[in-house]
SENURO-310264 format. One record per residue: residue in one letter; x, y, z of N, C-alpha, C, CB in turn. Coordinates in steps of 0.1 Angstrom, whole numbers, plus 2048, in hexadecimal, padded with zeros to 3 digits. Glycine has a CB too. Layout:
# SENURO-310264
AXYZXYZXYZXYZ;...
This chain:
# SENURO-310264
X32C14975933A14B75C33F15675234213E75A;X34615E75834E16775035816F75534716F74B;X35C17274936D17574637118274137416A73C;X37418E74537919974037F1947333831A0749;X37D19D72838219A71D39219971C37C1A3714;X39C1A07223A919E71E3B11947243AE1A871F;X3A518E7333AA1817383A617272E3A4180747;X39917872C39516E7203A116B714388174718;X3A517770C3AC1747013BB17170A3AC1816F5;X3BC1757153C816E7173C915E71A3CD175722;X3BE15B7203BC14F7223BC1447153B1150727;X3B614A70D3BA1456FE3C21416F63B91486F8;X3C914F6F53DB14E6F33E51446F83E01586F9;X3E01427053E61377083E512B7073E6138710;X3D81297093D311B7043D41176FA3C8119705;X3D111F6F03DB11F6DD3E911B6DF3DD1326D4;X3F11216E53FA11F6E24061166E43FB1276E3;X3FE1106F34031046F73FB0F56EF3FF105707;X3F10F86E83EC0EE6E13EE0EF6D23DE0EE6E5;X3F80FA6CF3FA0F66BF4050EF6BF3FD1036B4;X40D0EB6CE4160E66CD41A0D76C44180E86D8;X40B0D56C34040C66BF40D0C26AE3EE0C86BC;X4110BC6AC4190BA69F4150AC69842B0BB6A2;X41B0AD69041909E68642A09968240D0A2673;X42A09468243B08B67744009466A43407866C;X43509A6674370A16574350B365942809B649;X4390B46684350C46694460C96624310CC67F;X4430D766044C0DF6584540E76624440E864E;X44E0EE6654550F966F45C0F0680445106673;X4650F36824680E968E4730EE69446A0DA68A;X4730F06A14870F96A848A1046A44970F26A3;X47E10C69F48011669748612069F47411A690;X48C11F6AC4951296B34A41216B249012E6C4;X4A511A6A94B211A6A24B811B6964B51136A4;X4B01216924B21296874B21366854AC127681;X4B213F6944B114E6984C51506924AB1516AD;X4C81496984D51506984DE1576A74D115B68E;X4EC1516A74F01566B24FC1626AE4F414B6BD;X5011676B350C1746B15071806B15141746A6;X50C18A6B450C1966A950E19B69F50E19D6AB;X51A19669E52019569151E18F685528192691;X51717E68850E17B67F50218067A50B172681;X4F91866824EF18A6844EF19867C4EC18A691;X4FA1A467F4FD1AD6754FE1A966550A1B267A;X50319F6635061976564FC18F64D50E18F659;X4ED1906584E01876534E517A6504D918B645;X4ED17965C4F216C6594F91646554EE169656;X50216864950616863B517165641502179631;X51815A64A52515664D52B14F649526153654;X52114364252413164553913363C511121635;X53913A63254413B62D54E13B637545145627;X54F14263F55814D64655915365655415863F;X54F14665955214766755E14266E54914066D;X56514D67A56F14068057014668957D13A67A;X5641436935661446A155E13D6AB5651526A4;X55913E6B65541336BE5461306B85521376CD;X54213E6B353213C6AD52E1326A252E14A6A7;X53F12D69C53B12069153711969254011A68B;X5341126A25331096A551D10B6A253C1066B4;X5161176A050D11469C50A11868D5051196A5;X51812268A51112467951611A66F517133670;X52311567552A10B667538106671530117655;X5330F76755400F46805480F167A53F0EB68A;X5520F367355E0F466656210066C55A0F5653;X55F10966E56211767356C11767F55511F678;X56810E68A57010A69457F10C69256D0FC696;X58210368459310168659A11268359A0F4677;X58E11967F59912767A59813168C58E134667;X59412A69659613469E5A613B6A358F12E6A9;X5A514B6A75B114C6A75B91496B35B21566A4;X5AC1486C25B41466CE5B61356CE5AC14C6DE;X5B71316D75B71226DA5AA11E6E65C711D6E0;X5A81276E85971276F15921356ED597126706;X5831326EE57813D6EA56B13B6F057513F6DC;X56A14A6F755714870054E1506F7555152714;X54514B6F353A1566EC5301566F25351546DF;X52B1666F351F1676FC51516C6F4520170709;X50616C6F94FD1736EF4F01786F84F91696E1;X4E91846F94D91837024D418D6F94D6189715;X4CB18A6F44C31936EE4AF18F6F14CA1926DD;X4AB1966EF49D1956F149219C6E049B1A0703;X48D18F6DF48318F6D34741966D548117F6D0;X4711996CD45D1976CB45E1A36D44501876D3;X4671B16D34621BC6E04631B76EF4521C16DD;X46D1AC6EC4711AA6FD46719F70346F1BB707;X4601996F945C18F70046217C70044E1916FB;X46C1806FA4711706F447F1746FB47216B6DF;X48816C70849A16D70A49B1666FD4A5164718;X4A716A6F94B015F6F44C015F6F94AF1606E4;X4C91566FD4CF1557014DA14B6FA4CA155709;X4E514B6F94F11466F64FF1466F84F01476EE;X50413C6FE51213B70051712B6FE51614170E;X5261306F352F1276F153C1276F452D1256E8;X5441196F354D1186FC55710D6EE54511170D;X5651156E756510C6E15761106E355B10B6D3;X5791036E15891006E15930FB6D25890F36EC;X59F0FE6D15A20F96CA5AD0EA6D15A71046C2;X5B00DE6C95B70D46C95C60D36C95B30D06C0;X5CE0D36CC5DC0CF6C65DF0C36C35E60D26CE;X5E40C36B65EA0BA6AC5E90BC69F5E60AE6AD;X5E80B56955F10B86855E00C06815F80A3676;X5D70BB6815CC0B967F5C30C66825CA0AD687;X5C80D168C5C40DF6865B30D868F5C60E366F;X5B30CD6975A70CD69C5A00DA6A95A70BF6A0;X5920DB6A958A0E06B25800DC6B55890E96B1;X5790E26C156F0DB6C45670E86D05740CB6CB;X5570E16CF5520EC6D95450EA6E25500F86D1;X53F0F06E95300EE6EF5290F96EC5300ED6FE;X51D0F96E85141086E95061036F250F10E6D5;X50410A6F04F410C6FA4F21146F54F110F709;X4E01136F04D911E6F14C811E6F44DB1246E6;X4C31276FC4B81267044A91326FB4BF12C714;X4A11316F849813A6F648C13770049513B6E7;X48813F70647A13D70E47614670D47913971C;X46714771645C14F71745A15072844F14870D;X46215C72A45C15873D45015D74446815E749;X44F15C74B44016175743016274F44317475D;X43315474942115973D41715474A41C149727;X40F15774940015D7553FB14B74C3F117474F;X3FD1477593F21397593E513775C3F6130760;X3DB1397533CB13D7593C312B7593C014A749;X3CB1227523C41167563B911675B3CA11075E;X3C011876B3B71157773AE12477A3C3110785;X3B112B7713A713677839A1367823A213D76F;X39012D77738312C77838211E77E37C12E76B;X37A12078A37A11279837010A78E3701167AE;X36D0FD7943650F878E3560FE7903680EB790;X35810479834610B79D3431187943451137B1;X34D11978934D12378235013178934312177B;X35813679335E14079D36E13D79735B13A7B0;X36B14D79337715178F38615879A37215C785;X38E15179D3971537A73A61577A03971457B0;X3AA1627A73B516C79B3C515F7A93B318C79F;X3C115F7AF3CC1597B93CE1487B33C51597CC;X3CB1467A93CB1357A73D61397983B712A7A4;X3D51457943E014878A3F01457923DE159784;X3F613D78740313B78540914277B40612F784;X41614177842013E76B42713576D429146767;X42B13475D43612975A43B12E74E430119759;X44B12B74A45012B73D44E12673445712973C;X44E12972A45711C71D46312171444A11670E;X46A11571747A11971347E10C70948711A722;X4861136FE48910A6F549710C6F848310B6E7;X49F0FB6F84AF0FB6FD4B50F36F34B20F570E;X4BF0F66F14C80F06EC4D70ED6EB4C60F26E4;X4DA0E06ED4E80E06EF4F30DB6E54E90D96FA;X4FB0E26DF5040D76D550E0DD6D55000D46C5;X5130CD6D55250C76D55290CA6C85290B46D7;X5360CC6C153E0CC6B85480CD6BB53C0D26B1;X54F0C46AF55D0C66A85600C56995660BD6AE;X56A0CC6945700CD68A5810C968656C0D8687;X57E0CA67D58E0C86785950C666B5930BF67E;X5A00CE66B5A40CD65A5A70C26555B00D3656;X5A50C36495A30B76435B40B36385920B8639;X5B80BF6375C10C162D5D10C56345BA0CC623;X5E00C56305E70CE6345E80DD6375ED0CD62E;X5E00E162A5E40EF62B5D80F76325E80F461D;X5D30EF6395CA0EF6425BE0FB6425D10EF64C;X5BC0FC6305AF10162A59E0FA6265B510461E;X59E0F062A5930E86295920E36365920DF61E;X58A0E263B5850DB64A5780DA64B58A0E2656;X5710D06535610CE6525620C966855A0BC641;X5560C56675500C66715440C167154F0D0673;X5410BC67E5320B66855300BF6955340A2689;X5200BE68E5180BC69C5100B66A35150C169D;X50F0AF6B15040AC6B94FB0B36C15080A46C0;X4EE0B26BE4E90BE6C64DE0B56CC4E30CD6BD;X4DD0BC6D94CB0B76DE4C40C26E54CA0A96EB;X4B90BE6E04B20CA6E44A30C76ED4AE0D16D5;X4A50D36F34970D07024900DC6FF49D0CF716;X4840D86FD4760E26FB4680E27074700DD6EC;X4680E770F45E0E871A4510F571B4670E9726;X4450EE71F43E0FF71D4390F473042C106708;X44210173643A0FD7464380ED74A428103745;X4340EC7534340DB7524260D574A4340D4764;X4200DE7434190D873841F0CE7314160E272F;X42B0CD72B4320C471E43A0C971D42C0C2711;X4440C07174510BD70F4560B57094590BE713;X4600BA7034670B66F64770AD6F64680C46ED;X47B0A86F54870A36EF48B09F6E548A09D6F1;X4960A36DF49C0A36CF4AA0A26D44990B26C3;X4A809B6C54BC0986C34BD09A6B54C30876C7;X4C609D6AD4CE0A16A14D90A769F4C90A769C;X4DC0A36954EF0A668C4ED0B16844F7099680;X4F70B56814FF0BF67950C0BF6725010C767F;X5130BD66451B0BF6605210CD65A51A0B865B;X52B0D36595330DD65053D0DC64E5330E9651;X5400E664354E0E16395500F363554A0D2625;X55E0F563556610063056F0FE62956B105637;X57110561C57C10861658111261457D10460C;X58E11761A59012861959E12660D59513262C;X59B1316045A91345FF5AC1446015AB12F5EF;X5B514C5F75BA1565FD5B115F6025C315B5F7;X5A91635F259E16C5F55901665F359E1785ED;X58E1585F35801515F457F1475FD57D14B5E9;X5741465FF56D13B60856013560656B140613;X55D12460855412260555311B61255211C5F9;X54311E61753E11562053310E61C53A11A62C;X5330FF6255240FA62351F0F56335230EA616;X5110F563650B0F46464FF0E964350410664C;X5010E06464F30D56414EE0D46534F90C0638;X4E20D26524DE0D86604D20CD65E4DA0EB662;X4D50C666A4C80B96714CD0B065F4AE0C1674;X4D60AE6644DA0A36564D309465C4EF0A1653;X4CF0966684CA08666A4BA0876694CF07E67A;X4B70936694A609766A4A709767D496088661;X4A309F6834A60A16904930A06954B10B3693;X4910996A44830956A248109B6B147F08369D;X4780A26AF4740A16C046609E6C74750AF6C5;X4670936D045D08A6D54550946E24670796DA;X44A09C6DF44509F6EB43D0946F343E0AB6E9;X43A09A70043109470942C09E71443808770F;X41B09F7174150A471D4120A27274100A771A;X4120AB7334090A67424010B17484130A274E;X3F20B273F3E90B67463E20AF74F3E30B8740;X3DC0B975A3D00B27633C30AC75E3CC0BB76D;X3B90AA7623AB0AB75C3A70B575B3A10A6761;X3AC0BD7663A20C97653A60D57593A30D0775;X3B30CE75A3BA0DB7493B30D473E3D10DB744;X3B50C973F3AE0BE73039E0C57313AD0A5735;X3990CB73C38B0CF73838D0DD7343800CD743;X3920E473A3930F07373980F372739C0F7742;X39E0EA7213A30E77113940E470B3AF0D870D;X38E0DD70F3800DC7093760E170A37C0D570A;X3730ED71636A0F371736E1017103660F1723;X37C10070B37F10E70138310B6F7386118703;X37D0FE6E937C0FA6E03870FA6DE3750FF6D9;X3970F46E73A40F06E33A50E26DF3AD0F36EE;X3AD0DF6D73B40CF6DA3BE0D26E43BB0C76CB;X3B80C26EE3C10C16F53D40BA6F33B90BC6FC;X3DC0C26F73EA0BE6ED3EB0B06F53FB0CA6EF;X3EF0A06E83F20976EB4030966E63E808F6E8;X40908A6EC4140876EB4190826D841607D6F7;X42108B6D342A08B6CA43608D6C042708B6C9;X43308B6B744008C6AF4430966A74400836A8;X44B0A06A244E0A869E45C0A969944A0B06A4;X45D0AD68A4690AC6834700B76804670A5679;X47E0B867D4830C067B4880BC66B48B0C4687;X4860C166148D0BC6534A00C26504810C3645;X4A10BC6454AF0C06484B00CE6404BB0B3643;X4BE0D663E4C10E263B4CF0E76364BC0E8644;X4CD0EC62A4DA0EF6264E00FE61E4DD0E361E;X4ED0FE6284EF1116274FD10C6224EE11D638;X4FE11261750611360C50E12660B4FA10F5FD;X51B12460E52013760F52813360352C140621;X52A1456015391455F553B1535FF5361485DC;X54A15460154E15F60755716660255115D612;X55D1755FA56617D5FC56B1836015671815FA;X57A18160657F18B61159018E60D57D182623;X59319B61059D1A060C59F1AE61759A1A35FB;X5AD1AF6165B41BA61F5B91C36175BF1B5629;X5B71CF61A5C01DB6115C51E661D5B51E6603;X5CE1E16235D71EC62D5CD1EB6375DB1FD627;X5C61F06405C41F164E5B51EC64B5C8202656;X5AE1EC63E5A71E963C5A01DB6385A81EF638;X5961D363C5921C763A5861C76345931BF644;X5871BC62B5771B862756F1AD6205731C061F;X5621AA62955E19D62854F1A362055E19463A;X54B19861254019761153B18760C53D1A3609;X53218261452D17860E51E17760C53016D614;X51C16E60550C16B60050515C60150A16E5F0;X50215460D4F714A60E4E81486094F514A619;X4EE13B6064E11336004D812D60D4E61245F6;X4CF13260E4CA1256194C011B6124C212D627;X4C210C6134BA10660A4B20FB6144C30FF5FD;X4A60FB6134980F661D4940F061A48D0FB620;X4930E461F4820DA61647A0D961D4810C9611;X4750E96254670EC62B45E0F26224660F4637;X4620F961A45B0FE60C45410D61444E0F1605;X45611561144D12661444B12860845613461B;X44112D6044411345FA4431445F94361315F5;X44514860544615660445A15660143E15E615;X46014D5FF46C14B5FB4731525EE46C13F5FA;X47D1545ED47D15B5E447E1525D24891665E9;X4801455D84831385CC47F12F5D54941345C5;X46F12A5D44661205DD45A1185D94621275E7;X45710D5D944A1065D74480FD5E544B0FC5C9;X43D0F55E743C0F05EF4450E85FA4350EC5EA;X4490E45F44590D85FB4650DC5FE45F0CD5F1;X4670EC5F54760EE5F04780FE5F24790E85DF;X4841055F847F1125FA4911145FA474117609;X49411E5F24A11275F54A41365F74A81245EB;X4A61356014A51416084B814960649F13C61A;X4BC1545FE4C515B6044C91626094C815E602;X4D216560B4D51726194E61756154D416962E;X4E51846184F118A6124FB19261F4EB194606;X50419462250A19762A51D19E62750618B630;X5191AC62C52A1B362852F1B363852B1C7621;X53E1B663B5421BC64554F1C56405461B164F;X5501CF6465601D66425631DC6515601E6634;X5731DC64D57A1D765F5841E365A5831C1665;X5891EB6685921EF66859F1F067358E1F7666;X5A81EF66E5B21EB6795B31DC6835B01F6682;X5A51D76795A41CA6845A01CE68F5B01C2687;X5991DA6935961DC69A5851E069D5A01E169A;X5821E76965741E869056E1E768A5701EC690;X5621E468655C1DD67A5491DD6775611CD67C;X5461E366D53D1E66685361DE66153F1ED664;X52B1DA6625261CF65C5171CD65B52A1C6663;X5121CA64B5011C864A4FF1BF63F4F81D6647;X4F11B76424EE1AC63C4DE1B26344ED19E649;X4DA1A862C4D01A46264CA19662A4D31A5618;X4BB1976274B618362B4A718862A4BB179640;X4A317E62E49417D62B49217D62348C18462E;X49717D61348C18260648317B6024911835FA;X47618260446817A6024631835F545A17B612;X45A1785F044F1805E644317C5EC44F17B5D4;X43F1845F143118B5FA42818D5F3431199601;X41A18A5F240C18F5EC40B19E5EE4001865F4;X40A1A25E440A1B75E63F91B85EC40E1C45D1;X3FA1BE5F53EE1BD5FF3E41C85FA3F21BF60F;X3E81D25EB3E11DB5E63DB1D35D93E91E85E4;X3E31CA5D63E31BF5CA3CD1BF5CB3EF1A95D2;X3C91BE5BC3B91C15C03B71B25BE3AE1CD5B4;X3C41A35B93BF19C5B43C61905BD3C019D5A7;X3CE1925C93D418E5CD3DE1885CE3D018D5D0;X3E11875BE3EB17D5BB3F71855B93E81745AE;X3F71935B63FF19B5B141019A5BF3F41AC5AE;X41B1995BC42419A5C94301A05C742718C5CF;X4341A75D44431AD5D54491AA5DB4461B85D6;X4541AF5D94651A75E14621B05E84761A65DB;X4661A95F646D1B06064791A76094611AE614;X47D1B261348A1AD61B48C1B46254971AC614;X4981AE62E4991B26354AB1B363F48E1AD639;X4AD1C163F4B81CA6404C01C764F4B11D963E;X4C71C26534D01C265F4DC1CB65D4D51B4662;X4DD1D16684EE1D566B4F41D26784F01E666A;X5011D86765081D56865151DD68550D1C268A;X51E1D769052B1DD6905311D369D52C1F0692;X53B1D76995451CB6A55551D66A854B1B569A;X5581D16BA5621D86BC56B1CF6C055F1E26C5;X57A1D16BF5821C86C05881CB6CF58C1C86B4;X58D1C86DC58F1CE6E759A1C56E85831CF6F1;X5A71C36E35AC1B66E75AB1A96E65AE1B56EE;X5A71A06F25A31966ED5901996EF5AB18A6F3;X58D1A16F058019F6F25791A66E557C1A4700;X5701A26DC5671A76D35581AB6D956519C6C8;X5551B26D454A1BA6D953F1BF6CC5531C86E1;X5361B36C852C1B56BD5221BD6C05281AA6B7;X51A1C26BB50A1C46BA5061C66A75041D46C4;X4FA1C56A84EF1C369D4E11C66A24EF1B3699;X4DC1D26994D31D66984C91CD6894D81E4699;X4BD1C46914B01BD6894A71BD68A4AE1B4687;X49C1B76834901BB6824881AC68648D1C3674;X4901A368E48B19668E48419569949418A68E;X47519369846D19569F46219F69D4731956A8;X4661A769645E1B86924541B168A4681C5687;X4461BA68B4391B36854371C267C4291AD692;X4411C968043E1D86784481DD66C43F1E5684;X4521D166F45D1D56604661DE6664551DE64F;X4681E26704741EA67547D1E267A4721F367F;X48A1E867D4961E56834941E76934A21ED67D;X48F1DD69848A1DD6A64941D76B247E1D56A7;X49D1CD6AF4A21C06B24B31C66B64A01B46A3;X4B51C46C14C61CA6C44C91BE6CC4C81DC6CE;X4D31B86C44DE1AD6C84EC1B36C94DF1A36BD;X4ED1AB6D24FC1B16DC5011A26E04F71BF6EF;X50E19E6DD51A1946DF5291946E351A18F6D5;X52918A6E953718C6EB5411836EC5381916F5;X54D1856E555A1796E55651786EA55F1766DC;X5691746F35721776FE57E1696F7568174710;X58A16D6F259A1656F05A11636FD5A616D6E6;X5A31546FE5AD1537055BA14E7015AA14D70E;X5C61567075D314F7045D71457085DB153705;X5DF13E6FF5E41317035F01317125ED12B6F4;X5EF12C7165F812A72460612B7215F711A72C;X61113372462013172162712F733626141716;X63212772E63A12673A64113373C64511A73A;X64713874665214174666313F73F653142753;X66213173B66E13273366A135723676125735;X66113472465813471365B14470D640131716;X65F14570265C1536FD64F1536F56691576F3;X64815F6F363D15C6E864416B6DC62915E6F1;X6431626D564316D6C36371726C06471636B3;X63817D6C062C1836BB62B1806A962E1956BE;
């Protein structure tokens, strides 16, 4: 029997990759396309919001953010494409403010990442060992997620306010297997004139997702006659996570300006971290914006900082700092904002490859005709 070599390695790829899906209770890495990030504007910033968010997008960086929105409804959109266009990612939220003393809000997000039209070779090879190109399929795999929030001040002067989230999440590769998860989220804001502190605890309950598989026999053989484990039904964890902001922001005449600096704090442990051992990893990320007229606005982040094994190193141990550089800009159109961000998430080459583009659409509150409105 045989197989052109680039159907072969494709055939592999696949079979790999649907079978690493296999996890234990104590795996590390887990939903890790929720932790990409949605906006442009965040994303210009490396992130570096949790302080100082207040628009629909809080509902994924820091849902405390909610109560500072300025309309009383807000749509956020997001498409961008990862890995050189091989990964959608997608996102839109939908968040409202409350009336009463309480300064409450609330919201829905969605967000989708998949992999479409991957070449299903399974079935390539008959059982008579006859290789048939017409028995190829595709199928996706899309990782989804849905979460509810609300927030609300906690105080009069309606500078501290916190927040929850419910989220559930659906993970599918083709009708091979899937996933279901559920998990929470809390955040908390304190703004004063020119400071701000946020905090974002993330899968504060440990968030778990239970897969389950439905291969045929004939795939269960094709897993073993190309030295795969075949994927069985399990458990996979998500640990919890905590993003800690300090924010500055100040106006001087037509001019605005925001800089903050996040902690992100892990108990998955990287060592390529920039302050990390096995269990425990803190990662920072730095982020400016300067606005003009409220109208347009310039904006770039820091993140990633790893200490990397120097690959000229003769002893291997020797290591240097890397990082990695975002920018953006955002346009004010009325009520509509208009972000992008230029990143390198996904890049295997260290360039700024990655163009994110978003969008936030205000709506006004309803007035009667006897109603005046004050500007």
């Amino acid at each position: 029997m045989y197989i052109s070599n680039p159907m072969k390695n494709l055939l592999l790829v696949i079979l790999i990759s649907i079978a690493s899906i296999q996890t234990s209770s104590a795996q590390k890495f887990v939903n890790e396309f929720l932790n990409i990030g949605v906006g442009a504007r965040a994303h210009g910033m490396f992130g570096s919001v949790v302080a100082h968010v207040d628009d629909a997008t809080a509902g994924y960086w820091n849902v405390a953010g909610l109560t500072q929105m300025d309309a009383p409804l807000q749509i956020s959109a997001m498409h961008t494409n990862w890995f050189g266009g091989i990964a959608n990612y997608d996102y839109l939220s939908i968040a409202k403010k409350f009336k009463g003393e309480r300064n409450a809000a609330g919201g829905f997000t969605i967000i989708r990442m998949g992999v479409d039209n991957i070449p299903n070779t399974l079935n390539l090879i008959g059982a008579d060992g006859t290789v048939n190109y017409d028995r190829i399929t595709t199928f996706s795999t899309s990782d989804y997620a849905a979460i509810l929030s609300y927030a609300r001040d906690m105080n009069a002067k309606g500078n501290f306010s916190v927040g929850g989230n419910i989220k559930v999440i659906n993970r599918s590769i083709g009708s091979f297997g899937s996933a279901w998860g559920f998990g929470a989220d809390l955040g908390a804001q304190w703004r004063g004139e020119n400071f701000s502190f946020g905090a974002a605890a993330r899968d504060i309950t440990t968030t778990f997702n239970a897969w389950s598989f439905n291969l045929t026999e004939e795939e269960k053989l094709t897993f073993q006659q190309t030295n795969n484990d075949i994927p069985v039904s399990s458990t996979e964890v998500t640990l919890p996570r905590l993003i800690l902001g300090f924010a500055f922001h100040t106006k001087k005449g037509k001019m605005s300006y925001i800089a903050e600096a996040d902690l992100n704090i892990s108990t998955n442990g990287t060592k390529s971290g920039l302050i990390a051992n096995n269990s425990f990893a803190v990662d920072p990320t730095i982020g400016v914006e300067v606005g003009f007229a409220n109208r347009v606005f310039v904006r770039a982040g820091v993140g990633n900082i790893q200490s990397v094994i120097n690959p000229s190193a003769v002893d291997a141990i020797e290591r240097t700092l890397e990082f990695q550089p975002n920018i953006g800009m955002g346009l004010k159109l009325g009520r509509l904002n208009v972000d992008y961000a230029l990143t390198n998430i996904g890049s295997v080459s260290g360039i700024l490859v990655s163009h994110v583009f978003s969008l936030t659409l205000d709506f006004s509150a309803r007035t009667s005709p006897d109603e005046s409105v004050v500007e």
